[in-house]
C-alpha positions as CSV (number, residue, x, y, z in Angstrom):
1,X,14.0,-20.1,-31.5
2,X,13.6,-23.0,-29.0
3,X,10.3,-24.3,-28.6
4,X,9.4,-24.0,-25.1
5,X,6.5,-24.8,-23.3
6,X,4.7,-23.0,-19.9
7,X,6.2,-26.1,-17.8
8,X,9.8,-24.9,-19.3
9,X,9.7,-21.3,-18.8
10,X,8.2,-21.6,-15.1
11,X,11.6,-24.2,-14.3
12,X,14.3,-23.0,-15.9
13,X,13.2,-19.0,-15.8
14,X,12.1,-19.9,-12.2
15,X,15.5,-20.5,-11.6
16,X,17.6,-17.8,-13.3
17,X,15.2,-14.9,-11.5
18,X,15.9,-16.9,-8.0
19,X,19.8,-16.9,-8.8
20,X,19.1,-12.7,-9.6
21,X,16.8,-11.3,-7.3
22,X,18.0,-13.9,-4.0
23,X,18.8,-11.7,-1.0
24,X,19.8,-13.0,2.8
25,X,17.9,-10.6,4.7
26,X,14.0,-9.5,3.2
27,X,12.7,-5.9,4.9
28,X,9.3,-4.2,4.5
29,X,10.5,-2.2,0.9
30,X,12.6,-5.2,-0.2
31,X,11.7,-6.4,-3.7
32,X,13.9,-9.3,-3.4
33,X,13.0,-13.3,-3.6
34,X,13.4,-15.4,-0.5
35,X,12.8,-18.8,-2.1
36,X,13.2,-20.4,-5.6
37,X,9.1,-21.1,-4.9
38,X,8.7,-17.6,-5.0
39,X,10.8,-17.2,-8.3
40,X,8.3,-19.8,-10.1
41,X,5.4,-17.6,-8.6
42,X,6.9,-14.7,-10.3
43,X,7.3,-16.6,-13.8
44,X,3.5,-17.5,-13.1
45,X,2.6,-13.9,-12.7
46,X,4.5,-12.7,-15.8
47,X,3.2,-16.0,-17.8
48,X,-0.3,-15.0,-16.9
49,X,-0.4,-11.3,-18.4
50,X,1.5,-12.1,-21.6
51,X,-0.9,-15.2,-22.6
52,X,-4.1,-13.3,-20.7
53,X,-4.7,-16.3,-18.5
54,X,-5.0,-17.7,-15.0
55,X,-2.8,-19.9,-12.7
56,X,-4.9,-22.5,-12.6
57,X,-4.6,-22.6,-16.4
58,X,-1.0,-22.5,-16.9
59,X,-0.8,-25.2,-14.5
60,X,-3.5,-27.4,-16.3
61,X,-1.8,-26.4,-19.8
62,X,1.6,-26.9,-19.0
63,X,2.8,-28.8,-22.3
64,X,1.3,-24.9,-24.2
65,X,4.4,-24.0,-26.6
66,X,4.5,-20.6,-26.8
67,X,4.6,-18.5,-30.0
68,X,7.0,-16.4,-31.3
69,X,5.2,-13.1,-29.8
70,X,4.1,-14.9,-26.8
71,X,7.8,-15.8,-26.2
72,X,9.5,-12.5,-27.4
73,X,6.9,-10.9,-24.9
74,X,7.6,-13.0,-22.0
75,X,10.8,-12.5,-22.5
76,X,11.2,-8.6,-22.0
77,X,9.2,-8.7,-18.8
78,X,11.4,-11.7,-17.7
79,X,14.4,-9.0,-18.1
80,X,12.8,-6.3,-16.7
81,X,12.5,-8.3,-13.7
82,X,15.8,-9.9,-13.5
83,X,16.6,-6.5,-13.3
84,X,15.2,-5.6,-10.4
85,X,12.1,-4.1,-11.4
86,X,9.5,-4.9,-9.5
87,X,6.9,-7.3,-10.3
88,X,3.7,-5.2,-9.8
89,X,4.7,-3.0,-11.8
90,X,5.8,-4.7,-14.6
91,X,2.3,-6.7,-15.1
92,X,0.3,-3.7,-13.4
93,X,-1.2,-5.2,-10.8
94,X,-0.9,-6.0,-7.2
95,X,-3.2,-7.8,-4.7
96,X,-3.9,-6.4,-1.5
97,X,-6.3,-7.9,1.0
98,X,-7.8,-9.8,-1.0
99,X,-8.2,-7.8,-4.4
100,X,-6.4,-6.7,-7.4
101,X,-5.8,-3.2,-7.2
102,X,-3.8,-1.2,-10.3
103,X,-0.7,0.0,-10.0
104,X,2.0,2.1,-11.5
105,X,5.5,4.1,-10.5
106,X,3.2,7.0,-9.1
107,X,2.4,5.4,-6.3
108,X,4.3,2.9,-3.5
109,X,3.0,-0.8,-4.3
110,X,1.0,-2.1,-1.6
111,X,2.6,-4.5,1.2
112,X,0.8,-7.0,3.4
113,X,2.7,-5.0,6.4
114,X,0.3,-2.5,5.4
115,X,-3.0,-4.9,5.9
116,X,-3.1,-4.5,9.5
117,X,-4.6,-0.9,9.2
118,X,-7.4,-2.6,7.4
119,X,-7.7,-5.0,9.7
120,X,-7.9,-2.8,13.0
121,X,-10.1,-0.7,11.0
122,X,-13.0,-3.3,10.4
123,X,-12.6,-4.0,13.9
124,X,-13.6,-0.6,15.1
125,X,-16.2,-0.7,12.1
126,X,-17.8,-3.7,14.0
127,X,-18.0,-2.3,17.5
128,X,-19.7,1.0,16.4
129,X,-24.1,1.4,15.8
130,X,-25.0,0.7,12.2
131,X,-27.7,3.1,11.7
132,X,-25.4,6.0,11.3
133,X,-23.4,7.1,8.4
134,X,-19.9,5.9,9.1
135,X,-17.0,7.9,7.9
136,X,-13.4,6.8,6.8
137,X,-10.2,9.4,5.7
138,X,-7.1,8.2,4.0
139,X,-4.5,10.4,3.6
140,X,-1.9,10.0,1.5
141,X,-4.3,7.5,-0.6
142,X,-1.8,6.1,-3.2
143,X,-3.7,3.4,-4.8
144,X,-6.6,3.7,-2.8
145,X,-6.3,-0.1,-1.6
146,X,-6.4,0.9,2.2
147,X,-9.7,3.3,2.0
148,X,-11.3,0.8,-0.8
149,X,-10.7,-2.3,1.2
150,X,-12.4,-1.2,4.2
151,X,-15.1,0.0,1.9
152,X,-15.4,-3.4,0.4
153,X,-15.7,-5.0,4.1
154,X,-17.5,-1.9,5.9
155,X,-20.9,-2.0,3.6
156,X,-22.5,1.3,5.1
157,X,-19.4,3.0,5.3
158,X,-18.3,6.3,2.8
159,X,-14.4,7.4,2.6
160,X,-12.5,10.3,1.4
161,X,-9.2,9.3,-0.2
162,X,-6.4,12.6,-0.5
163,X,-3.0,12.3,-2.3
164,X,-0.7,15.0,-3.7
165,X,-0.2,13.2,-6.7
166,X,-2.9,13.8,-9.1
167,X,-2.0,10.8,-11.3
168,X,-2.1,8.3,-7.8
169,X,-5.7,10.2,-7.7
170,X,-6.4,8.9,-11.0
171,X,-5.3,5.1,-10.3
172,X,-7.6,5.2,-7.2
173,X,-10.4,5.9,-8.8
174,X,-10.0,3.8,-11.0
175,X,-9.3,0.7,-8.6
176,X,-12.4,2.2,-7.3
177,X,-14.8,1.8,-10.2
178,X,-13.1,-1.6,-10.8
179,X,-14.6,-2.7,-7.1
180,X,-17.7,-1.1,-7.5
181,X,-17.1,1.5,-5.1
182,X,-17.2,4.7,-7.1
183,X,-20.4,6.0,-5.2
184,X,-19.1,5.4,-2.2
185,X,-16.0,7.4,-2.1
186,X,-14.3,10.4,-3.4
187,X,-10.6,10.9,-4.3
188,X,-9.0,14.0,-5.2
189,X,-5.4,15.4,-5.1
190,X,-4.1,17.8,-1.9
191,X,-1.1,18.4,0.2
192,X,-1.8,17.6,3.7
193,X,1.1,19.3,5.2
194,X,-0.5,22.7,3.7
195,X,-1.9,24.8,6.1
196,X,-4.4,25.1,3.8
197,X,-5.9,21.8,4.3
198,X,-7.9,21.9,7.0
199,X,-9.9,24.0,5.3
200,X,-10.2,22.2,2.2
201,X,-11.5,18.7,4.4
202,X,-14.0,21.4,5.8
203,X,-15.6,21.8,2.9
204,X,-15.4,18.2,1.8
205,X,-17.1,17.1,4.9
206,X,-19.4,19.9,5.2
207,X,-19.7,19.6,9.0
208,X,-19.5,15.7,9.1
209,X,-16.9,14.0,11.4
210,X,-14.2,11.5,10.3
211,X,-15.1,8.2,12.3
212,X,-11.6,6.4,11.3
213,X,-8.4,8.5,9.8
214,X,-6.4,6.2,8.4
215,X,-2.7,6.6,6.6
216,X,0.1,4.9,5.5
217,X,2.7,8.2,5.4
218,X,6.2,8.5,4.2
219,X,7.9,7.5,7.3
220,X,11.9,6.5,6.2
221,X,14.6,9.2,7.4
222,X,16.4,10.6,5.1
223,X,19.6,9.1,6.0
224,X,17.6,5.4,6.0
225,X,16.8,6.0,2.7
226,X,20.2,4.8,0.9
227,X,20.0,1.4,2.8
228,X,17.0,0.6,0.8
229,X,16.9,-2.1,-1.5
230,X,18.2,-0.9,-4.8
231,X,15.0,-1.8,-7.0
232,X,12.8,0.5,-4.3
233,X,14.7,3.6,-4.6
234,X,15.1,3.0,-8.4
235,X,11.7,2.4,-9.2
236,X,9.3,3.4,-6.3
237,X,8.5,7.3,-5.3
238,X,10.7,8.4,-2.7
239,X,8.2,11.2,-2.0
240,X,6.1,8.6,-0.8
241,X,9.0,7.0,0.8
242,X,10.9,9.5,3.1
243,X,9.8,12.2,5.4
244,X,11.7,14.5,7.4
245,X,12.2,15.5,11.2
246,X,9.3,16.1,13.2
247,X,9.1,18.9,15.1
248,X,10.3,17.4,18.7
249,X,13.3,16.3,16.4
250,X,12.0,12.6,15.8
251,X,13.3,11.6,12.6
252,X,11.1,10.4,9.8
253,X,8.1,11.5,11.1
254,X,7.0,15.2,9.8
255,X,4.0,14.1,8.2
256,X,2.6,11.3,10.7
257,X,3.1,14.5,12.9
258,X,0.9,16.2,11.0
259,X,-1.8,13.8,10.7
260,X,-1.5,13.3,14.6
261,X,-2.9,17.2,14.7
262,X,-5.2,17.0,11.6
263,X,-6.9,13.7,13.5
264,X,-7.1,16.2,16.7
265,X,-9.2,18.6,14.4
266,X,-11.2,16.1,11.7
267,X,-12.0,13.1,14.0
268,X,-15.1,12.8,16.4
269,X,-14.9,12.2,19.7
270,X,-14.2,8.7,20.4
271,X,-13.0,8.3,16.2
272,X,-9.8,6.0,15.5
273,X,-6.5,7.2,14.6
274,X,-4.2,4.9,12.8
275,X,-1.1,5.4,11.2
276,X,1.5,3.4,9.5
277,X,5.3,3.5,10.4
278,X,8.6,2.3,10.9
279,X,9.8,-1.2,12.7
280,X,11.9,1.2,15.2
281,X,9.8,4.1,15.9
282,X,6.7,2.9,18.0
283,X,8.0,4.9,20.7
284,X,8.3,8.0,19.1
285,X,5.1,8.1,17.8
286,X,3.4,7.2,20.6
287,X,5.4,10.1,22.6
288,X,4.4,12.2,20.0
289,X,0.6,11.1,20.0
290,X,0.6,12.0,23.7
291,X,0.9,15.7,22.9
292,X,-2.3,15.9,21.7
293,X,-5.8,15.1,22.5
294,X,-6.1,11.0,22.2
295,X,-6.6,8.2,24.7
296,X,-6.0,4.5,24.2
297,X,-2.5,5.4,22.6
298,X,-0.5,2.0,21.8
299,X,1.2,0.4,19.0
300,X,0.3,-2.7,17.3
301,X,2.2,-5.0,16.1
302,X,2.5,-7.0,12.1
303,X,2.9,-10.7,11.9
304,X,6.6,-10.5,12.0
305,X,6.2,-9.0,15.5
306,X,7.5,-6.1,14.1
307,X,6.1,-2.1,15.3
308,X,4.0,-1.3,12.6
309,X,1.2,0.8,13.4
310,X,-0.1,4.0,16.1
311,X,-3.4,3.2,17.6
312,X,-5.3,5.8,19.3
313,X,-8.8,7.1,20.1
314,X,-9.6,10.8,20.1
315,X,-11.1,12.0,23.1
């Protein structure tokens, strides 16, 4: 084989990965490249988990010739790639918020989109008295980087992460012990939508009121679905991906429904609501908030300026 060095692999693989994966127009579930800088980043990324090694280090080492394993290895995750898997979950991990959380095709890989319920979170974490026990709910957990981050910024704070996949249960608590946050939160598998459920948080909270419900649902319409970039729908869970009509007929938003009337029932008065959604459907969940028993009902907004997220206060 050709002998080639870190330097080699992050220029010329850079490029061939930007030349694949390039697409005009980025969304929220693209897993597309919007520069050749981002390509190199990539090479970094997939350079790091087959030699076990930093960025700073391949950058310092540049002149390293790999071996013949090192390169045979870099190579099939180079492929994978090119082929539109995506990145996280071809080296495993992702970094959200400022940690590495594990992840895997159970569960949707995190988006910085997403870091604005973490944000709004904290916020509402700093306003309230610290000499009480402060609660947070995640449903529809995934990786657990949403509950865990606020648990890694909140320090007397306790959360509850729920997901219907068991295995996504698994991954969370692992990211969990990872952080150091195994005694301060629980994960385990349930279907939210069952009308079972209510109970089942019941007894979890054994009288105790959720201070913050937070949850980043399946929110895409069915028919939205198909305009997807091709590496989401082929790798990602579109059970984590696509919800149906609500009941008022709003499309896409059956399970933010849901936890709109679970928030009425497991928050205390004056707890926060936030849920993630769709660019285009701040309206319609704020219309649908309004049915219920909430105050304070607006949308906020991510650093594209795009809708992002329901805020509201239970009353």
């Amino acid at each position: 084989m050709q002998n080639f060095t870190i330097q080699d692999c992050i220029q010329n693989f850079g490029q061939a990965l930007y030349a694949a994966l390039h697409v005009e127009e980025q969304t929220a579930f693209s897993s597309g490249i919007e520069s050749l800088s981002d390509a190199k980043n990539e090479i970094f990324y997939l350079l790091s988990s087959v030699l076990k090694k930093d960025k700073v280090f391949l950058i310092s080492h540049g002149n390293y010739v790999l071996s013949n394993m090192e390169w045979e290895a870099f190579v099939s995750l180079f492929e994978r790639r090119k082929e539109g898997e995506p990145l996280a979950y071809i080296v495993g991990q992702k970094e959200f918020f400022g940690h590495l959380f594990f992840v895997d095709s159970s569960t949707l890989i995190p988006r910085p989109d997403t870091e604005i319920l973490v944000e709004e979170a904290i916020l509402f974490y700093l306003e309230q008295e610290k000499n009480t026990e402060f609660n947070f709910v995640d449903l529809g957990t995934g990786t657990g980087c949403i509950l865990l981050s606020l648990l890694k910024e909140c320090e007397k704070s306790f959360g509850c992460g729920i997901d219907i996949n068991a295995h996504a249960i698994d991954l969370a608590k692992q990211n969990a012990h990872a952080l150091g946050l195994s005694e301060r939160s629980r994960f385990f598998a349930a279907d939210f939508t069952s009308s079972l459920f209510l109970e089942q948080m019941e007894e979890v909270l054994q009288g105790r009121k959720v201070d913050c419900l937070v949850s980043n649902p399946p929110y895409i319409p069915e028919f939205e679905y198909n305009e997807l970039d091709e590496s989401v729908r082929a790798y990602e869970p579109k059970t984590a991906l696509v919800s149906e009509q609500a009941q008022n007929g709003e499309k896409g938003l059956a399970h933010a429904e849901k936890i709109i009337a679970l928030g009425e029932k497991l928050l205390k008065s004056g707890g926060l609501l936030l849920i993630e959604h769709g660019y285009n459907q701040g309206k319609a969940m704020r219309k649908l908030c309004a049915q219920y028993h909430y105050t304070a009902i607006k949308t906020l907004f991510d650093l594209a300026q795009n809708e992002r997220a329901l805020y509201a206060i239970k009353k």
